[in-house]
N, C-alpha and C positions, 0 to 999 in steps of 0.2 A: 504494500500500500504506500503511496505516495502524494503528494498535495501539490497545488499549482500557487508556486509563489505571484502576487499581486503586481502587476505592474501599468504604467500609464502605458505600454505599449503592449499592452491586451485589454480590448476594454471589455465588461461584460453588458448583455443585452438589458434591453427595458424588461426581458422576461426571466431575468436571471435566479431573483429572488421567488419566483413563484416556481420554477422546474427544481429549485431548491426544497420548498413545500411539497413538490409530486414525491421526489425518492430519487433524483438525477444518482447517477451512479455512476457514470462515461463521460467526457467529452471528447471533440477532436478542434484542432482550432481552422477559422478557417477565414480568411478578411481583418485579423489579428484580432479574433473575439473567439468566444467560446461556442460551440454549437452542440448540445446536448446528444448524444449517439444509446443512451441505454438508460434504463429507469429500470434494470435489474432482469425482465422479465426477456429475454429478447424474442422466444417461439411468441409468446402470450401477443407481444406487440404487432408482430408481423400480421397475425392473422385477425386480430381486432383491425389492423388498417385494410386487410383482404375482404371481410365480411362486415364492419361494424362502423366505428370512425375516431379516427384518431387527432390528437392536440398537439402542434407542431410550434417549437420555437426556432424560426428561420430567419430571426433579425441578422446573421450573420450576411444573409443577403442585402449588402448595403445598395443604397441608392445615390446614382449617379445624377444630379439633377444639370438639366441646362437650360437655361433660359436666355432670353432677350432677341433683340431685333433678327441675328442670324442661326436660331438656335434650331428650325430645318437644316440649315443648308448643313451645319456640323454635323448633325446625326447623320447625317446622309454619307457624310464626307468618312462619318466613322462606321458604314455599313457599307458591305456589298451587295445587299438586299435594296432592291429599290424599294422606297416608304413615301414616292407621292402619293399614293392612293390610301394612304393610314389615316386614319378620322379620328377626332377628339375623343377620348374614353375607348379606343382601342388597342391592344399591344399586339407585339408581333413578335419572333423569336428569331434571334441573329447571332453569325459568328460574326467577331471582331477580325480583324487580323493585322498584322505589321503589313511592312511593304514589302516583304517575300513572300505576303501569302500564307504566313503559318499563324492559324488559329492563336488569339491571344486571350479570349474571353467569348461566353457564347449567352450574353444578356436579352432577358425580353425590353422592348424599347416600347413603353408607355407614353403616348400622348397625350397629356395632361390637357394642354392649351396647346395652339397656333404656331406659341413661343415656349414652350416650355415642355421638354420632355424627360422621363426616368428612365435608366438603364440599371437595372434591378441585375445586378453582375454576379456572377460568378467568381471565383476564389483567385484574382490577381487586382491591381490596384491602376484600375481603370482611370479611374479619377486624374491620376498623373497624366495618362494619355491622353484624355479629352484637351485638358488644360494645355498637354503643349503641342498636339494641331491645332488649337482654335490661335496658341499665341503666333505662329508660322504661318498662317493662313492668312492673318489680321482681322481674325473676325469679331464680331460685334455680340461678343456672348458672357454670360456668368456659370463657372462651372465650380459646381460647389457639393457638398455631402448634406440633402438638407435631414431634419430629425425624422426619420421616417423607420419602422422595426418592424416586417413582417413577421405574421404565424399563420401556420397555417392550420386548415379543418381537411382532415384527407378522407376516404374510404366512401362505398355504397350508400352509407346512409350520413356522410356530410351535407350533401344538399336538404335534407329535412332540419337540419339541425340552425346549417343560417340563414333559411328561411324561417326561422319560427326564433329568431334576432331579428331581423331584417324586414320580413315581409317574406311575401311570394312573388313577387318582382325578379327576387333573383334566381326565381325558376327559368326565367328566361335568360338571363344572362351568356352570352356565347362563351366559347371558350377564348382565353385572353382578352376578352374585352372588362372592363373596369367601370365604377361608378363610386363615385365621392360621398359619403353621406356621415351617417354618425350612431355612438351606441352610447345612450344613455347621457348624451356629451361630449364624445370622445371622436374626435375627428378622425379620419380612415377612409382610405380606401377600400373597395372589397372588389377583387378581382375572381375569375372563375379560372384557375389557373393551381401550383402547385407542380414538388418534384414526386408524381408516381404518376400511373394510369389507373387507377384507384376514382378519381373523379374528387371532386373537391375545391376549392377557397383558399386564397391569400387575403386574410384582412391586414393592410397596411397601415399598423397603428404610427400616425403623424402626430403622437405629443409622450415621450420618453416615458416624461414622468407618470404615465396612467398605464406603466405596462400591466403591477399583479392586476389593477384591476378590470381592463381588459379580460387576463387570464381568467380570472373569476368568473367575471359575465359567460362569458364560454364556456366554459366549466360548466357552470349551475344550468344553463340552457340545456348542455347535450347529455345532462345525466338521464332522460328520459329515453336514451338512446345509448346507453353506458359508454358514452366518451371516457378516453382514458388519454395519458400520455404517449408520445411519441415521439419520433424522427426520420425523417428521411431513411427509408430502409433501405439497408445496402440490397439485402437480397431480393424486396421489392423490385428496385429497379434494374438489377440485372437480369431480373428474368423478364421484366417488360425492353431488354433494348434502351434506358435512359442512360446516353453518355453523362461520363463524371468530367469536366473539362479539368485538367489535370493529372486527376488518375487515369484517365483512359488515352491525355495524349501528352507528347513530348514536344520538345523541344524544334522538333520539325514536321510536325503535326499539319497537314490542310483541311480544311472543310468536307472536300471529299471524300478523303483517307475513310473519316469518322461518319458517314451516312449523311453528311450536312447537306451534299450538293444540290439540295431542291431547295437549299434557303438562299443560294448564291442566284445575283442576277450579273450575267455576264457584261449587258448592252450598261450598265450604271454607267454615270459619266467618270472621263478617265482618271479626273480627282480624286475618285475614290481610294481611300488608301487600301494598297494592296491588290484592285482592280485586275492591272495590268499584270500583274505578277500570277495569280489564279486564271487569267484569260492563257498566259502561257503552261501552265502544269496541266491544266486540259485539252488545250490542245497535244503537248506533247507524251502523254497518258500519264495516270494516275499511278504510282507503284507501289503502293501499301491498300488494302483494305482492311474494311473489320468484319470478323465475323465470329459465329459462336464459338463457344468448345465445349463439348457433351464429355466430359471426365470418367474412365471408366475408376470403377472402385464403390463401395457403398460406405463409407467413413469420412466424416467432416475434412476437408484440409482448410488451410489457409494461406491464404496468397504473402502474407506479410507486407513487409516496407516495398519493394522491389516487384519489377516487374521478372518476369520467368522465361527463359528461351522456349522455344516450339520449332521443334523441329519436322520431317516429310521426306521420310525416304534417307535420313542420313543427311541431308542438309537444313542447315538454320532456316525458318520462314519468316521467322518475326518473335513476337513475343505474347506472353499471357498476359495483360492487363491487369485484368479481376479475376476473382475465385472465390465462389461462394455457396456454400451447402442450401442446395432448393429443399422449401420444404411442401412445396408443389410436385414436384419430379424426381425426388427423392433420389437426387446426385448432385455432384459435382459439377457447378456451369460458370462459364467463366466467358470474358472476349479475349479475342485474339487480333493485333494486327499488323499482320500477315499479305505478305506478296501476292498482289496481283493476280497471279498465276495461282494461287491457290484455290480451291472449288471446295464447295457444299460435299459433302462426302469423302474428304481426305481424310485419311486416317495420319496421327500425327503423335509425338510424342513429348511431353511437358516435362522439362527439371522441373520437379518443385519439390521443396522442403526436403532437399538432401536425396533424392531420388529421382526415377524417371517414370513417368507416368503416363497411358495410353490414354489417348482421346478422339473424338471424329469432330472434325469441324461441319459447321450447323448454319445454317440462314438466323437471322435476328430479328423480331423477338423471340424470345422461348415460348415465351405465353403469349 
């Protein structure tokens, strides 16, 4: 057993104190905050968010806010997704990239206003980047971290729960689209979004200081529906196919590589960072893809810190990403990614954990 020494260079969420109240048990850090991974039970959790519905603290997901006169033309400029067609209280889901083209974050981009939009980012420090294209650019923007701490409501029976907070308004709600309102006073967004395929809500609580009792209203609301705690399940989402950006790519990672290529628009104007750079890797072909790995064996492993060779016939293909005990499929499943040339039905074989291990590569999702 060990403690997390306090520092001003980890901050903890508006929900920190109240996953403290549930039974937090884990963390992992992630945006230099803490994000909640176990509350003890881990089967118990999985299948309450597969059947039931689950209470998420995902303030770690910080907000990248931009506003002012040119605060289009910058989004744009930091997507390879074309976004004239995005309408106010819509979002959309995008990789980032440098200007080689390699995936540097893969945020949904919220249109708040006209002027004014969120880049709800994933695990690297976006915020720096916006600020220093907009300062190269000469654009006419404010780019800033404003007070904003999602959580979320995951699983089957999420939608009964903030509907009956909310109203039935948000039965309609599409998916990624958002709407501004409030609970009990407490200003928020509430998006129909979330990391599973589970179905479910991001309320974006916008005032810090009202995180436990956010948690609370939530709480008391879904116990008619045994809400409990959660997080982001690892295994959840590998068996649904959710890339983890970071764990699942490196360092020369493209949009492609990782199943992204239907969020890329090639014709974006040439400004786009990293444009020009993904119009040439596709043309000149893609040499990594991802795809499953069906692990033979019936006994838990673990992937560890490290990613794992994967081999085909005696030569290297790529690597194991993730690994993780389904308790759907009652194996070992994992991605892989892996050459080009590799196909659905290779038989293949995994170092991991001081051994070698057989497996078949698989199309993605599991489920």
């Amino acid at each position: 057993m060990f403690g997390i020494t306090p520092s001003a260079r980890l901050r903890p969420s508006a929900f920190y104190e109240a996953t403290l109240a549930e039974g937090v048990v884990a963390f992992t850090t992630y945006n230099n905050m803490l994000m909640p991974t176990s509350f003890g039970q881990p089967e118990a959790e999985y299948w309450r968010l597969i059947h039931g519905v689950s209470q998420w603290d995902v303030a770690v997901e910080r907000q990248v806010q931009i506003d002012g006169p040119d605060a289009h033309r910058l989004v744009q400029i930091l997507c390879p997704r074309q976004l004239a067609g995005c309408k106010v209280g819509q979002g959309k889901y995008v990789p980032l990239c440098n200007h080689a083209g390699v995936l540097i974050n893969d945020p949904i981009v919220l249109k708040l206003d006209d002027d004014r939009y969120w880049l709800s980012i994933a695990d690297s420090n976006i915020w720096f980047w916006a600020r220093a294209i907009a300062a190269e650019r000469g654009l006419r923007v404010n780019v800033s971290e404003p007070d904003v701490s999602p959580m979320a409501v995951q699983g089957p029976k999420a939608e009964d729960v903030v509907a009956s907070i909310f109203g039935d308004w948000v039965r309609a709600l599409k998916y990624f689209w958002f709407k501004r309102t409030e609970i009990e006073g407490i200003p928020v967004v509430l998006a129909r979004s979330g990391w599973s395929k589970q179905g479910g809500f991001e309320i974006y609580l916008m005032d810090g200081a009202q995180g436990s009792r956010l948690w609370n209203l939530v709480r008391e609301a879904g116990k008619p529906w045994d809400i409990g705690p959660g997080n982001p399940s690892f295994c959840e989402r590998v068996e649904s196919g959710l890339v983890s950006y970071g764990g699942d790519t490196d360092g020369n990672t493209n949009p492609f590589e990782v199943r992204m290529g239907k969020y890329v628009d090639l014709d974006v104007a040439d400004d786009v960072v990293g444009i020009q750079a993904l119009r040439r890797i596709k043309k000149e072909g893609v040499q990594r893809q991802q795809l499953g790995v069906l692990l033979d064996g019936d006994q838990p492993v673990e992937l560890g810190f490290h990613w794992h060779p994967i081999y085909h016939q005696g030569q290297r293909v790529g690597d194991l990403t993730n690994c993780v005990w389904s308790w759907r499929l009652k194996r070992n499943i994992g991605f892989g990614l892996v050459a080009s040339a590799c196909a659905v039905g290779d038989l293949v074989e995994v170092q991991l954990a001081g051994k070698s291990v057989t497996g078949t590569l698989s199309a993605l999702p599991f489920i």
